[in-house]
C-alpha positions as CSV (number, residue, x, y, z in Angstrom):
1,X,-53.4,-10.4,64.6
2,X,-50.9,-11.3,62.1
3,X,-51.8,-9.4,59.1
4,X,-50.5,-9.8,55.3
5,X,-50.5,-6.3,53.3
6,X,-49.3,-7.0,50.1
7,X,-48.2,-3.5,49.8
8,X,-45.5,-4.3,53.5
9,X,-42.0,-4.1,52.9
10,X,-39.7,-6.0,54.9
11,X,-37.4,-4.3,57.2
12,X,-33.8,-3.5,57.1
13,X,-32.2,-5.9,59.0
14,X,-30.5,-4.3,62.7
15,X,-27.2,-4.8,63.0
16,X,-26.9,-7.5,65.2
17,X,-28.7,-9.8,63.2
18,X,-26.0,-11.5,61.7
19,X,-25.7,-13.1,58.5
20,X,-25.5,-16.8,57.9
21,X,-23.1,-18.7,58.4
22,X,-24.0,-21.3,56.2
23,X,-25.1,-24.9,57.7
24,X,-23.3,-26.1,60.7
25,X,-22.6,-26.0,64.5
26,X,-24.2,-22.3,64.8
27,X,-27.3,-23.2,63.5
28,X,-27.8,-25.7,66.6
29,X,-28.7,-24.1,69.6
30,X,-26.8,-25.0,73.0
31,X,-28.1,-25.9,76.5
32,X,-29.5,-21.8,77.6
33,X,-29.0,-20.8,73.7
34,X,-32.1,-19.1,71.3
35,X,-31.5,-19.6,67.7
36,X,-33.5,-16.7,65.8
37,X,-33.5,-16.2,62.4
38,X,-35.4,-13.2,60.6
39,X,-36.4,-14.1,57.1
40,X,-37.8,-12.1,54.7
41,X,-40.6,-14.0,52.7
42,X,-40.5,-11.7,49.4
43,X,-38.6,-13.9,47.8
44,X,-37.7,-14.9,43.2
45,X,-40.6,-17.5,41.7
46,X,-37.3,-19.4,41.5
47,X,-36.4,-19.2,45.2
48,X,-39.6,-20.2,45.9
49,X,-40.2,-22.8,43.8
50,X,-37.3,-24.1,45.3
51,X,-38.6,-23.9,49.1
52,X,-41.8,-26.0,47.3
53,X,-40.2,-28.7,46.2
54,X,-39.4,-30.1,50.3
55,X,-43.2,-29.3,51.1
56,X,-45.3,-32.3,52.1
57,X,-48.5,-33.0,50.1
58,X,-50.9,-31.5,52.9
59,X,-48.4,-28.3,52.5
60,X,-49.2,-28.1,49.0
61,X,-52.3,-27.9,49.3
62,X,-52.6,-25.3,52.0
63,X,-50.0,-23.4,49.6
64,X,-52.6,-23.8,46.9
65,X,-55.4,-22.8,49.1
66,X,-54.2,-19.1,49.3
67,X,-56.8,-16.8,47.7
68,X,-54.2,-14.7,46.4
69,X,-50.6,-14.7,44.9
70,X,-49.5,-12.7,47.8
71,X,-50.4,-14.3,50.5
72,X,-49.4,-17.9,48.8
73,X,-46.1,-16.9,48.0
74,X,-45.0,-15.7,51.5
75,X,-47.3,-18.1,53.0
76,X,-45.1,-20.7,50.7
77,X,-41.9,-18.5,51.8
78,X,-42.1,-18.6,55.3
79,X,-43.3,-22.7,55.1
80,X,-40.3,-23.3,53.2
81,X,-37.6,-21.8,55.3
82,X,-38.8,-23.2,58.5
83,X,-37.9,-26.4,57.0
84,X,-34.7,-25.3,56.0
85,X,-33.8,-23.6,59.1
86,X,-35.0,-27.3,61.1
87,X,-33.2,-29.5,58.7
88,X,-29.9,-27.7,59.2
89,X,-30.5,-28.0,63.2
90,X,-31.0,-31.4,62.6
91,X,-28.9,-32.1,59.8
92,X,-31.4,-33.8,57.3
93,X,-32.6,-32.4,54.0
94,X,-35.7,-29.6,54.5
95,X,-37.9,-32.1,52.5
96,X,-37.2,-34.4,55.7
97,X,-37.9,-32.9,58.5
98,X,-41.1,-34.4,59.9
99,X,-43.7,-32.8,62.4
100,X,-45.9,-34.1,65.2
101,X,-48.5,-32.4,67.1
102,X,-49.3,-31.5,70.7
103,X,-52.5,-31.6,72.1
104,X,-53.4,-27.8,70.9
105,X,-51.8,-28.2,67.9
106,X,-48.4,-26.6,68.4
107,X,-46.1,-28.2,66.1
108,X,-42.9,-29.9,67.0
109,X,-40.1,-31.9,65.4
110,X,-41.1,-35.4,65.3
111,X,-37.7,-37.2,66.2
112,X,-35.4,-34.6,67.6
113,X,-35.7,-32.9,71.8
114,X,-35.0,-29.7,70.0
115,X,-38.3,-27.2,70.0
116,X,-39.3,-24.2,68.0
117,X,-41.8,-21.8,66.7
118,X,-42.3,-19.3,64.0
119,X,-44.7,-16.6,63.1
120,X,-45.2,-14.4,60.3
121,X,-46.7,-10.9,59.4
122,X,-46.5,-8.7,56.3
123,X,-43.0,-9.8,54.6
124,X,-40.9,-11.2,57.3
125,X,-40.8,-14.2,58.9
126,X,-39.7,-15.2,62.7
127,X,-38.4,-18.4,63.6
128,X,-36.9,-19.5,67.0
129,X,-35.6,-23.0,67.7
130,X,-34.1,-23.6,71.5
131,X,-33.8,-26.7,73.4
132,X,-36.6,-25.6,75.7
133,X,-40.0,-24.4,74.9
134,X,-40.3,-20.8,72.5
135,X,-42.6,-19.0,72.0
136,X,-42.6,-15.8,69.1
137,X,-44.8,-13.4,67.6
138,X,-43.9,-10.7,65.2
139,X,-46.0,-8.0,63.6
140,X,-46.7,-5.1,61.0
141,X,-48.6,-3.0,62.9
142,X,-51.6,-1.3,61.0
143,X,-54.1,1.7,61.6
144,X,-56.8,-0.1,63.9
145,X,-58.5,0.8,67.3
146,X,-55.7,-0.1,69.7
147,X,-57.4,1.1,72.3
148,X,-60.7,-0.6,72.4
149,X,-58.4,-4.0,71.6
150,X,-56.7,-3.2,75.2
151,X,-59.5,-2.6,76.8
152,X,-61.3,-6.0,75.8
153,X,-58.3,-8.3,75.7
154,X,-55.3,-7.2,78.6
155,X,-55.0,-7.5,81.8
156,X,-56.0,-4.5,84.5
157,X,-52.5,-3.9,84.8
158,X,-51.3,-4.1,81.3
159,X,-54.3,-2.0,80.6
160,X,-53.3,0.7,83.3
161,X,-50.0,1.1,82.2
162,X,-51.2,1.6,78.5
163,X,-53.1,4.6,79.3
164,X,-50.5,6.0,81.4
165,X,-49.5,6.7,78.3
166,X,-51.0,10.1,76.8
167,X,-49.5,10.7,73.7
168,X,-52.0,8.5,71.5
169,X,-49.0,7.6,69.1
170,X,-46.8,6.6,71.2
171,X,-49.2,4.4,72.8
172,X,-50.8,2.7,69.8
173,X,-46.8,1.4,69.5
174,X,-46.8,0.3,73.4
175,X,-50.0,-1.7,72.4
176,X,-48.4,-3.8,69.6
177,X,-44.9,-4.5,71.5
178,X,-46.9,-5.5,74.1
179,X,-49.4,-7.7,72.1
180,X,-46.1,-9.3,70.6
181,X,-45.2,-10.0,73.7
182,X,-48.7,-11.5,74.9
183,X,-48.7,-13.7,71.8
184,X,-45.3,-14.8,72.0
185,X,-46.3,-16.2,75.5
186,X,-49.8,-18.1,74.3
187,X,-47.4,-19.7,71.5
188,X,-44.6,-21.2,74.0
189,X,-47.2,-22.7,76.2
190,X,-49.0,-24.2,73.5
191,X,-52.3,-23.1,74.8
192,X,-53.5,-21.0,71.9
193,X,-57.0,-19.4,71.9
194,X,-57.7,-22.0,74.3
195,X,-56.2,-19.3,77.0
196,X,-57.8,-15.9,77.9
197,X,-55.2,-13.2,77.5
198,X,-56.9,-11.7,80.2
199,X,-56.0,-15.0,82.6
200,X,-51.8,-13.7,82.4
201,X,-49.7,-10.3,83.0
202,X,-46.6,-8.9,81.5
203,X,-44.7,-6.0,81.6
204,X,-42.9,-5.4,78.6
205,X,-41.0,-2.1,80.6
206,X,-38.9,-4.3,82.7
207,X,-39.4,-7.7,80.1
208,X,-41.6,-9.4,82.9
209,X,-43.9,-11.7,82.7
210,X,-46.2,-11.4,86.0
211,X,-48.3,-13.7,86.6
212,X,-50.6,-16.6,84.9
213,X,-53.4,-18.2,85.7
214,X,-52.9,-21.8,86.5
215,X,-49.0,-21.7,86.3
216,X,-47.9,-20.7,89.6
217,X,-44.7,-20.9,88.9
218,X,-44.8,-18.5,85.7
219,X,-43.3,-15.4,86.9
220,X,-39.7,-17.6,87.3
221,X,-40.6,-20.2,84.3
222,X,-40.9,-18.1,81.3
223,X,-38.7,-15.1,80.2
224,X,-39.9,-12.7,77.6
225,X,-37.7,-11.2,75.1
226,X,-39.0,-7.9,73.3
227,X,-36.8,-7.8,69.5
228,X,-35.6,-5.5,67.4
229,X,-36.7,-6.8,63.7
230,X,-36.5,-3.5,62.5
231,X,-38.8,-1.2,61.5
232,X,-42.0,-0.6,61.1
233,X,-42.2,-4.7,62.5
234,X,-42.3,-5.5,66.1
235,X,-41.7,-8.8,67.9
236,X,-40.9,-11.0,71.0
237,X,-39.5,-13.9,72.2
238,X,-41.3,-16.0,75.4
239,X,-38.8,-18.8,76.2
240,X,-38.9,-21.3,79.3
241,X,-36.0,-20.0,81.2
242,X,-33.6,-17.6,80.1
243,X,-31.6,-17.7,77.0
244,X,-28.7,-16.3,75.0
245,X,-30.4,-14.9,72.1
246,X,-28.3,-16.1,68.8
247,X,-29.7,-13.6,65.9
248,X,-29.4,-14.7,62.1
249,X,-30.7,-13.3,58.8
250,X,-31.7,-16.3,56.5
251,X,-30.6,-16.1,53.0
C-alpha cells in the first residue's frame, strides 16, 4: 500500500530522531541494537545525481523505468541512501555494497551477518539495519475505504478491535498503524504476498504480535515496534527479538 503523491511532504522529524553522527561506530548496530534512520527522499538534482553514481546497472535501469520524474527521483533517493546507510555499517563505499537474495526475494547484504530492510511512501524513506532479522513499513495514509480493506484482509481479532472503534476518523488512523504494523511483519519474515495477512494477529494496543500461522513460536520470536515518523506518516518496526531502537535522520 505504499503510495507515491507527488504533492506529500515529508514530515518534521520528532525529536528523538537524532541527527547524524557522521560515519562510524553508531551507525553499526550492537548485539539487541535497531539502527533506524528516517530519510527524506525530496532531495537537489545534485544530491541525487550524487546517490546515482553508486547504483549498479540493473538500478539504473529500474531508476529509468519510472514513468514519472517524481516517482524516479525518490525512487532514485531512497535507492541511493540505502546504499549509503549499508556502506557505512559495513565500512565500504555505497557503490560497493553488494546484494544477494533469499528465496522470496528479500534482499540482504551479500558478505556481511548484518540484516536490514527499508520501505518507502510519499517522501520519506525507512531503513532499519539490526543483526537479526527486520522488518519495516511506513506510510502516507490517503482517503480510501479503510474499512472494507479490514474487513477483506485482517484477522477476526484485528478486525473486532477496529470496529470497536466508532468515531470513523479515528479509526481510519487505527487501520493504517495497524497495517504498518502487519506489513512490517510480512517484510522481517521474508514471506511477502506469499503469506495471507489473514494467517497472523497483532495488537498494535499493547505492541503484540499474537499469533502466526506456521510459526508457533511467533508470539515470543518477533517484537513489533509502532514509530513515530512524524506526521501525517505512520510506521513500524517487526524485529526477531527485542531491540534497542537507535533513531537517526540521514542527511
Amino acid at each position: 500500500m505504499n503510495t507515491a503523491d507527488a504533492s506529500a511532504t515529508p514530515p518534521s522529524f520528532p525529536p528523538d530522531w537524532k541527527p547524524l553522527p557522521g560515519s562510524g561506530p553508531a551507525l553499526v548496530p550492537g548485539d539487541g541494537e535497531a539502527l533506524l534512520v528516517l530519510a527524506q527522499l525530496d532531495v537537489p538534482p545534485q544530491r541525487l545525481d550524487a546517490l546515482r553514481a553508486s547504483f549498479a546497472p540493473r538500478e539504473e535501469e529500474r531508476f529509468r523505468s519510472f514513468a514519472t520524474d517524481a516517482l524516479r527521483s525518490r525512487w532514485g533517493a531512497a535507492r541511493g541512501t540505502l546504499r549509503e546507510v549499508l556502506g557505512a555499517a559495513v565500512g565500504c563505499a555505497p557503490r560497493e555494497v553488494a546484494f544477494r537474495y533469499a528465496a522470496h526475494g528479500k534482499p540482504q547484504l551479500a558478505n556481511s551477518p548484518l540484516r536490514f530492510n527499508i520501505s518507502h511512501s510519499g517522501a520519506v524513506a525507512l531503513i532499519a539495519v539490526a543483526r537479526v532479522e527486520v522488518g519495516v513499513d511506513v506510510e502516507l495514509p490517503r482517503p480510501r475505504r479503510s474499512d472494507g480493506i479490514a474487513r477483506r484482509f485482517f484477522a477476526p481479532g484485528e478486525i473486532e478491535r477496529l470496529f470497536a472503534i466508532e468515531d470513523p476518523e479515528r479509526r481510519a488512523d487505527a487501520f493504517f498503524r495497524l497495517w504498518t504494523c502487519k506489513e512490517a511483519f510480512l517484510k522481517v519474515t521474508g514471506e511477502g504476498l506469499s503469506r495471507s495477512t489473514r494467517s497472523y494477529e497483532i495488537a498494535p494496543d499493547s505492541s503484540r504480535l499474537l499469533w502466526a500461522v506456521g510459526i508457533p513460536d511467533a508470539a515470543t520470536r518477533y517484537s513489533v515496534y509502532p514509530l513515530d515518523v512524524g506526521d501525517p506518516y505512520r510506521a513500524a518496526l517487526v524485529a526477531e527479538g527485542p531491540v534497542r531502537l537507535l533513531r537517526y535522520r540521514w542527511r
